[in-house]
VEXDREN-2710 file (C-alpha; in Angstrom, 1 decimal):
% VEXDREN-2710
k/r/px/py/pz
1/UNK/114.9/81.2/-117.1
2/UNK/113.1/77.9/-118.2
3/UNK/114.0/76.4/-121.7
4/UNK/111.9/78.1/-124.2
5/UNK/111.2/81.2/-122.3
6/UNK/111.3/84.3/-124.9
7/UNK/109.8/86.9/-122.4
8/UNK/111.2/90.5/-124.0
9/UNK/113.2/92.7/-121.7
10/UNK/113.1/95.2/-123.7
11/UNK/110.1/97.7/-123.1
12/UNK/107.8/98.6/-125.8
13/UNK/104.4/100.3/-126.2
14/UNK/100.7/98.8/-127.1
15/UNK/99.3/99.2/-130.1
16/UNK/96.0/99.1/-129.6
17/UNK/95.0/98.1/-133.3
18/UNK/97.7/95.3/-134.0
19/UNK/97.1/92.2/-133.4
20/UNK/98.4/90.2/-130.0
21/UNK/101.4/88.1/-130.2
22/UNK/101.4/85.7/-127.7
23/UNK/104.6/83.3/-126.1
24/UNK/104.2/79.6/-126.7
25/UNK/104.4/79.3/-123.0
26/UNK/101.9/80.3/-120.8
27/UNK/103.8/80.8/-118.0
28/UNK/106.3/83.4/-119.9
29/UNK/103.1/85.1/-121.0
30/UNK/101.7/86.1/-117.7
31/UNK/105.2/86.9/-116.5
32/UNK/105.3/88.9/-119.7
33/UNK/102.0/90.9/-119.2
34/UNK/103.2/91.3/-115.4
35/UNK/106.3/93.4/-117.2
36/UNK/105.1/94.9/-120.1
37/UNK/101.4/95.5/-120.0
38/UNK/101.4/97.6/-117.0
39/UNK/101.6/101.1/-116.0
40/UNK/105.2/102.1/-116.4
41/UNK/105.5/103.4/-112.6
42/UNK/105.1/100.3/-112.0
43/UNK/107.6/98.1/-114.2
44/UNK/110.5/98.3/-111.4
45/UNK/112.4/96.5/-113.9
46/UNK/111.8/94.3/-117.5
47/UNK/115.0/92.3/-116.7
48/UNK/116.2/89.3/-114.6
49/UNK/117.3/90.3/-111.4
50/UNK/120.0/88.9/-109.0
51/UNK/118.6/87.7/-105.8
52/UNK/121.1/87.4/-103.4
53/UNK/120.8/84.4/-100.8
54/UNK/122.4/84.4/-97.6
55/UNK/122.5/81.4/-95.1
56/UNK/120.9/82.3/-91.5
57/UNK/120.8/80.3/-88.4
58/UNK/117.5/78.4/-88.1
59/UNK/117.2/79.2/-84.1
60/UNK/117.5/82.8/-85.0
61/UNK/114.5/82.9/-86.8
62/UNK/110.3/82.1/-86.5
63/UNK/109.6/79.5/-89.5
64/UNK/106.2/78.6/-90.6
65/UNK/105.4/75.9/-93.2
66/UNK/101.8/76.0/-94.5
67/UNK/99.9/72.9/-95.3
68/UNK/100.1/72.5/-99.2
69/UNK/104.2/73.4/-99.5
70/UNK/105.7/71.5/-101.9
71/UNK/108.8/69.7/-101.1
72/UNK/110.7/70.9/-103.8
73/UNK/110.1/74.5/-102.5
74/UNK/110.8/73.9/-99.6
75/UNK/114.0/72.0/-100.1
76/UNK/115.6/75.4/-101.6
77/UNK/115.1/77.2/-98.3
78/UNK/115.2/75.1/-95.8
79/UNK/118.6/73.2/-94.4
80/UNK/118.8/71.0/-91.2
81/UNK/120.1/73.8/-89.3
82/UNK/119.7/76.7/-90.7
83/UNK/117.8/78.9/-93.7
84/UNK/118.7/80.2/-97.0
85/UNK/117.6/83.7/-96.9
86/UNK/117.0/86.1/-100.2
87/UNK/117.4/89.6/-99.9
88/UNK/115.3/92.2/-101.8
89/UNK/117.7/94.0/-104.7
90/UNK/117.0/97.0/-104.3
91/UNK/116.7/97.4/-100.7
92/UNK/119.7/100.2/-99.3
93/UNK/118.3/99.6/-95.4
94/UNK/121.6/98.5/-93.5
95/UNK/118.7/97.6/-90.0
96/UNK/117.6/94.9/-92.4
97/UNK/118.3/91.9/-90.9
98/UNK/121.8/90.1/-92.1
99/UNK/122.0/93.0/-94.9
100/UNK/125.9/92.3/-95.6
101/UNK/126.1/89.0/-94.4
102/UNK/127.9/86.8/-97.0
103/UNK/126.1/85.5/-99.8
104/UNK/125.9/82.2/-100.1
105/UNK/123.7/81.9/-103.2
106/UNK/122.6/83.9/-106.0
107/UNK/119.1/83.0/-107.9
108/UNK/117.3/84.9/-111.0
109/UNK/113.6/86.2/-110.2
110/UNK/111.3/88.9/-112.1
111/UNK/109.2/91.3/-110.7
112/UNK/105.6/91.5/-110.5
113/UNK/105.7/94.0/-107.9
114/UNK/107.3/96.1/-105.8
115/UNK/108.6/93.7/-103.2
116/UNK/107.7/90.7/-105.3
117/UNK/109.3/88.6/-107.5
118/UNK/108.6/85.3/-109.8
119/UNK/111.0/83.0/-109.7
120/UNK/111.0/81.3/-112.7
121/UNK/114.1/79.7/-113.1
122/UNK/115.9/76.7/-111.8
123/UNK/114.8/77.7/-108.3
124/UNK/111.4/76.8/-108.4
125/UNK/111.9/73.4/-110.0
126/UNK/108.9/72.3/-111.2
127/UNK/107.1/74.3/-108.7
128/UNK/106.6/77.8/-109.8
129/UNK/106.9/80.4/-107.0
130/UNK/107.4/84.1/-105.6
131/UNK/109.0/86.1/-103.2
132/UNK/108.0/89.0/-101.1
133/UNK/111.0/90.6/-99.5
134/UNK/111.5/93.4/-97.4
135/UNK/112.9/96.5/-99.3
136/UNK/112.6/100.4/-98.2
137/UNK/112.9/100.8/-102.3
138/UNK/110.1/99.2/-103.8
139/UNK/111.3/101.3/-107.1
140/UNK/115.5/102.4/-107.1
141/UNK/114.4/106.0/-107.0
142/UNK/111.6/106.1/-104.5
143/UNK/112.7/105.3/-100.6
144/UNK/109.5/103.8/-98.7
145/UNK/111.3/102.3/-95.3
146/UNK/107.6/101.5/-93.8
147/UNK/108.1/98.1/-96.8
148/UNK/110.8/96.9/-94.8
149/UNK/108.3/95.8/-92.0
150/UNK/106.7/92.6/-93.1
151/UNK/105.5/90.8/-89.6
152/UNK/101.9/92.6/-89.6
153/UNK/101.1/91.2/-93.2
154/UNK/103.2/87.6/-92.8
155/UNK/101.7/86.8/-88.9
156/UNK/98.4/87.9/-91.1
157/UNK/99.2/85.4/-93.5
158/UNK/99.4/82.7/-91.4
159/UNK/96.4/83.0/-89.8
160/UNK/94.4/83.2/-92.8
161/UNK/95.9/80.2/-94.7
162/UNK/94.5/78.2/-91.3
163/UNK/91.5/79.9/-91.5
164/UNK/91.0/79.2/-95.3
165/UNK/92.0/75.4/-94.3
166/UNK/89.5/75.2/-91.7
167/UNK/86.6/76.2/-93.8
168/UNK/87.1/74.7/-96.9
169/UNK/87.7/71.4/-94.8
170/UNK/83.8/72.1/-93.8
171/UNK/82.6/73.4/-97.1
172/UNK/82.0/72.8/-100.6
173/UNK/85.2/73.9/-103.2
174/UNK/85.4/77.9/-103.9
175/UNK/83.7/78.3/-107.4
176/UNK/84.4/81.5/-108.7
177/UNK/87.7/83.3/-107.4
178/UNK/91.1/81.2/-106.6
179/UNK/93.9/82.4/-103.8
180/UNK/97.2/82.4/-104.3
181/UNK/98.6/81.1/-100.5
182/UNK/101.5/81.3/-98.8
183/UNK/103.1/78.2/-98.2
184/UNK/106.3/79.3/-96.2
185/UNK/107.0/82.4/-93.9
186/UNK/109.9/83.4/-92.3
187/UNK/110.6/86.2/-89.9
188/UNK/113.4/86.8/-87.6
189/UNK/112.5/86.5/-83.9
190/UNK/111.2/89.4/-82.6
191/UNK/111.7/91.7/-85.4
192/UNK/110.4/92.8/-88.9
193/UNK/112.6/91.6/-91.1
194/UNK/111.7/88.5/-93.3
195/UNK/110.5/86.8/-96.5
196/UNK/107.2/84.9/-97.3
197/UNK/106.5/82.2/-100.6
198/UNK/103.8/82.1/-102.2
199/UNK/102.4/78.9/-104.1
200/UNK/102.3/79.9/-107.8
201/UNK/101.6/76.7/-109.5
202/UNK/98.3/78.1/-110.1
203/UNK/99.8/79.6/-113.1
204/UNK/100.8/76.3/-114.2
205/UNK/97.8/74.2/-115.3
206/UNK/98.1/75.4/-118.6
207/UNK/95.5/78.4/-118.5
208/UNK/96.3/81.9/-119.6
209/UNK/96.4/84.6/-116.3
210/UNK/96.2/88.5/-117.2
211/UNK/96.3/90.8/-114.6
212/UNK/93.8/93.1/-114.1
213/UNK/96.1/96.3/-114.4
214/UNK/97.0/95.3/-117.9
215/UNK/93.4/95.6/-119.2
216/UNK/93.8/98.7/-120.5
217/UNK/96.3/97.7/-122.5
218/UNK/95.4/94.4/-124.1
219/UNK/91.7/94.3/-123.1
220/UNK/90.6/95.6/-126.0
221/UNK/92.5/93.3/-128.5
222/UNK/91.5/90.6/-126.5
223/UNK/87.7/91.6/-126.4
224/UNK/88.0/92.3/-130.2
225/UNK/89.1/88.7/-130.5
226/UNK/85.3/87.4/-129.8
227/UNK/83.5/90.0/-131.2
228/UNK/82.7/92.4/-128.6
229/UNK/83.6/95.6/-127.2
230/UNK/85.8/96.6/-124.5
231/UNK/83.1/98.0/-122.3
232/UNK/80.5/95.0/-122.4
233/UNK/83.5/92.1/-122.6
234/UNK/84.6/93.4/-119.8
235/UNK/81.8/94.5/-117.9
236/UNK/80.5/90.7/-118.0
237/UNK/84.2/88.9/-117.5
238/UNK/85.8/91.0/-115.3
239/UNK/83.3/93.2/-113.5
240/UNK/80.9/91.7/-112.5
241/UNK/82.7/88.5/-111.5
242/UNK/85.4/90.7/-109.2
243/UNK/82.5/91.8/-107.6
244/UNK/80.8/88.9/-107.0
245/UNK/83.9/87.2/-106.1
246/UNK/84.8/89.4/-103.3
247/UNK/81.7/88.8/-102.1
248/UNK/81.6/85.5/-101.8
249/UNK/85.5/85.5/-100.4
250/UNK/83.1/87.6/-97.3
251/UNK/80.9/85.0/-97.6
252/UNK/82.4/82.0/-97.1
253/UNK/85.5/83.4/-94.7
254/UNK/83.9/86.3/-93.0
255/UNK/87.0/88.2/-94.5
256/UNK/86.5/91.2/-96.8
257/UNK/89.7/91.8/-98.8
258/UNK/91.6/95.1/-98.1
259/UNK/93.2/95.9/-101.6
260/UNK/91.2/94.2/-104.1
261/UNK/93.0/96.4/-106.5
262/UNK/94.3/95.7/-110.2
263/UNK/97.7/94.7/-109.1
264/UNK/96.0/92.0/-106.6
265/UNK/93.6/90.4/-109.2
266/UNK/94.7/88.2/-112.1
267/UNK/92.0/87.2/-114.9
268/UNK/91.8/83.5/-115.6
269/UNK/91.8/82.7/-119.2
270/UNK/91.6/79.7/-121.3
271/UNK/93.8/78.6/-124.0
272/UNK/91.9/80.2/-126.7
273/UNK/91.7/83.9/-124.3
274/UNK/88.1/83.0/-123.6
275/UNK/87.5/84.2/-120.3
276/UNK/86.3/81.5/-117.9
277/UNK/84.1/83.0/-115.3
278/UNK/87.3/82.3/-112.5
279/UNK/89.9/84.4/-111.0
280/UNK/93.2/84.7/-109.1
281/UNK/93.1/86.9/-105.7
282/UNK/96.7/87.7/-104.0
283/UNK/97.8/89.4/-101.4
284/UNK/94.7/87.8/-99.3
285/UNK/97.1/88.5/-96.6
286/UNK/96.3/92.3/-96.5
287/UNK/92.9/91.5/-95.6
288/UNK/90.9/92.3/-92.6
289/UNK/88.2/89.7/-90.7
290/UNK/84.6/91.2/-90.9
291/UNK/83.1/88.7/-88.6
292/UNK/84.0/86.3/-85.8
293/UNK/85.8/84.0/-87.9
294/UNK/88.7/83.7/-85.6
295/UNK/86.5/83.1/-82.3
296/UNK/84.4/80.1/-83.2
297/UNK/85.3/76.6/-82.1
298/UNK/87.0/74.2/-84.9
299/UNK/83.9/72.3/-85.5
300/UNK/81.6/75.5/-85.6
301/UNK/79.9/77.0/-88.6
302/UNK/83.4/79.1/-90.4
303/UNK/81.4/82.6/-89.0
304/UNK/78.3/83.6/-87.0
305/UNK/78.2/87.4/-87.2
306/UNK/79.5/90.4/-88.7
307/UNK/81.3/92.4/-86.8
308/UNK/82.9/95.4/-88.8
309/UNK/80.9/97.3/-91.4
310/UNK/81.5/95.2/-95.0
311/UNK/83.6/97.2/-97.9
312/UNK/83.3/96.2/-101.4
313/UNK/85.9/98.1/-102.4
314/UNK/84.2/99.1/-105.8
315/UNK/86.6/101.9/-107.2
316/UNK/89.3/99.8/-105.8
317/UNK/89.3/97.1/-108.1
318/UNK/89.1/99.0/-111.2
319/UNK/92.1/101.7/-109.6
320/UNK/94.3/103.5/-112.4
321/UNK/92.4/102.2/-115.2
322/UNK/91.6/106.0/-116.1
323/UNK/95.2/106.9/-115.5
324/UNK/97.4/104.8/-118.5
325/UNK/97.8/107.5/-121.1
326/UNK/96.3/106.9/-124.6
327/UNK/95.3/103.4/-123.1
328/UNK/93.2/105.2/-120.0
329/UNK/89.6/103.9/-119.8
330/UNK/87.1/106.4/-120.5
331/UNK/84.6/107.4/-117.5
332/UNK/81.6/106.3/-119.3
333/UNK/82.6/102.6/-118.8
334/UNK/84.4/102.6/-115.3
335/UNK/80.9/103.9/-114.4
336/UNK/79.1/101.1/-116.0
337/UNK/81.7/98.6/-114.6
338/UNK/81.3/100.2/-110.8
339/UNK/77.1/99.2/-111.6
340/UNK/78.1/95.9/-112.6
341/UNK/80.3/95.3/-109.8
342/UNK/78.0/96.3/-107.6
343/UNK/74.8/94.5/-108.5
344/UNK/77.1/90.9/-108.8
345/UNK/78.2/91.8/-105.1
346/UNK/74.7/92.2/-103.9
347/UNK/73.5/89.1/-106.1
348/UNK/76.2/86.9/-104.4
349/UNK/75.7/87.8/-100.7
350/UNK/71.9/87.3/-101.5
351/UNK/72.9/83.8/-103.3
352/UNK/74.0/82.8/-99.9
353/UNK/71.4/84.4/-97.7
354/UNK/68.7/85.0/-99.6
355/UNK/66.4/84.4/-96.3
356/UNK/67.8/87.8/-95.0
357/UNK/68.7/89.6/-98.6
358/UNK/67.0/93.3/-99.3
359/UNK/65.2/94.1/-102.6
360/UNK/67.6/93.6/-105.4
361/UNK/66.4/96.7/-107.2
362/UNK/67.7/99.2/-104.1
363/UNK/70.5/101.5/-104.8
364/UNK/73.9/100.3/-103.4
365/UNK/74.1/102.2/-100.9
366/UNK/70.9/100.9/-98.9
367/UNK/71.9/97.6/-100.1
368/UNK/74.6/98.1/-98.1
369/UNK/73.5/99.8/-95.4
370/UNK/70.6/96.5/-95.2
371/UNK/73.8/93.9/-94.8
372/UNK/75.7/95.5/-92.4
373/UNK/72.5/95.8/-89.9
374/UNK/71.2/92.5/-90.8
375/UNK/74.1/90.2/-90.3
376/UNK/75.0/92.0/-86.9
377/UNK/71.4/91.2/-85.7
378/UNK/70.8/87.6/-84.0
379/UNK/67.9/87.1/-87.4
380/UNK/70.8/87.7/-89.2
381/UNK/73.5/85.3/-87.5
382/UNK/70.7/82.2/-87.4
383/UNK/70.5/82.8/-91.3
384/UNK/74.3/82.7/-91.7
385/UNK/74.4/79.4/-89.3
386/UNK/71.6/78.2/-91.2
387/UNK/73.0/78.5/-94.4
388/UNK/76.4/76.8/-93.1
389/UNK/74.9/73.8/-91.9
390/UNK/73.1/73.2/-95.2
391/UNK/76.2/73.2/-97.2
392/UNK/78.2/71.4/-94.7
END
């Protein structure tokens, strides 16, 4: 752990009336919030954790490095000949690929989820980073093998970060939500076993990040701080900007997200906890492409036409909010929050094509029902190209 670290590994309850005390380091405070403000089903563990490394042949394996990797990253995985390869800890598959080959190395990561962990410690350098591993127990007492198959989501993976890189080459910067990328993926040839790293230095320009799924626990506290309930804070600085975030993530990739849920979606904060409009998506990966994204020519506009029905995902996003004990959200507010979300989704797509854009006072379900007609039809794709070239 880095010098000055004090995150607690011991685990303790939320008192929703005491004050918050918050790490000096910024870093150690999200990582702490990843552990402790969280549904407990979900704390696989509070404490360091032994990664163990082993070293694999590089011809035995596919290796991708994404544009963006920093060197230092990179230099802890990758030799001249061959790769240094972490295995999940709890994983108890032995058709794991090289799952008692000798370890080579061991390193200290954290969990934030299931099959990911931070590595905050002398492995990232500099450079903060996590791992997703292949496991079939995400939690020691729960056997999932279906999470030792990683190819779908890390070929996925790939393919978006070049997508992402083509379009923001064309485009203005993303305003209002931030991706966490991949910037290395490994599988082994022809099979399912492998590792991906993701670029957390995000984390690292001295902003708070609270995930989403701890909002029920400190979201009130933090609310409190400016003078505001729970249910309107948050309805203006989380609600309504996942919503419109997600939409414009359609908007300007063609890609709707798959599991925009509270485990995938980390608030961005400023040093005083003031919310600043902005947040984190991960696990872009999962995500599905809505449009022709991936058939257009390099130069071409980033999408022309929708091609699967759009999902905002509304109750996604706000998922086991109602389900953390005494810290549960009540349903009066998750049904204010689903409005808010869905009038800033709406607002967004109609921001960008406000040519083709219903009346903004329809229910969300003809709203809805408007888009996905409107941006299959050939009105709808000159509106999208339209709209592209102006912003190129």
């Amino acid at each position: 752990m880095q010098k000055g670290w004090k995150v607690s590994t011991r685990s303790r309850d939320f008192d929703l009336d005491a004050p918050l005390d918050l790490l000096d380091d910024k870093v150690a405070q999200w990582l702490d919030w990843e552990e402790q403000a969280n549904l407990v089903g979900f704390r696989t563990s509070i404490q360091p954790v032994e990664v163990e490394v082993v070293s694999v042949p590089r011809d035995a394996l596919e290796v991708w490095v994404l544009p963006g990797a920093p060197e230092a990253v990179l230099e802890r995985f990758l030799e001249e000949c061959s790769v240094n390869f972490p295995r999940h800890p709890l994983n108890q598959d032995e058709n794991v690929a090289w799952f008692d080959a000798p370890v080579t190395e061991r390193w200290s990561g954290r969990f934030t989820a299931s099959r990911t962990l931070a590595m905050p410690g002398a492995e990232s350098g500099d450079a903060l980073f996590s791992l997703k591993l292949a496991t079939d127990h995400p939690h020691p007492d729960f056997h999932q093998p279906e999470k030792t198959k990683l190819r779908e989501e890390a070929v996925g993976a790939v393919e978006w970060v070049n997508l992402v890189d083509r379009v923001d080459a064309l485009l203005p910067p993303l305003t209002t939500p931030l991706l966490v990328r991949e910037i290395l993926v490994v599988l082994v040839k022809e099979g399912e076993t492998g590792f991906m790293v993701r670029d957390l230095r995000r984390f690292q320009d001295g902003n708070h990040y609270l995930p989403a799924l701890s909002l029920p626990f400190v979201g009130r506290q933090i609310a409190a701080l400016h003078g505001e309930p729970l249910a309107d804070f948050w309805g203006r600085s989380f609600a309504a900007i996942v919503g419109r975030s997600k939409a414009e993530l359609f908007a300007r990739y063609g890609l709707w997200y798959e599991t925009p849920n509270p485990q995938n979606v980390v608030l961005q904060l400023d040093p005083s906890l003031t919310p600043t409009g902005r947040l984190v998506f991960r696990d872009v990966g999962d995500g599905e492409c809505a449009t022709d994204a991936f058939d257009v020519s390099a130069d071409a506009p980033p999408w022309t036409r929708l091609q699967s029905d759009l999902r905002p995902e509304t109750q996604n996003s706000f998922w086991a909010f109602d389900a953390a004990a005494e810290h549960s959200l009540d349903t009066a507010t998750l049904e204010a929050w689903y409005g808010a979300h869905d009038r800033a989704y709406f607002g967004e797509l109609a921001r960008w094509f406000p040519s083709i854009a219903p009346p903004a006072d329809q229910e969300a379900a003809r709203q809805l029902d408007h888009w996905n007609q409107v941006l299959r039809s050939d009105r709808g794709s000159e509106a999208v190209v339209r709209h592209f070239r102006a912003l190129a």
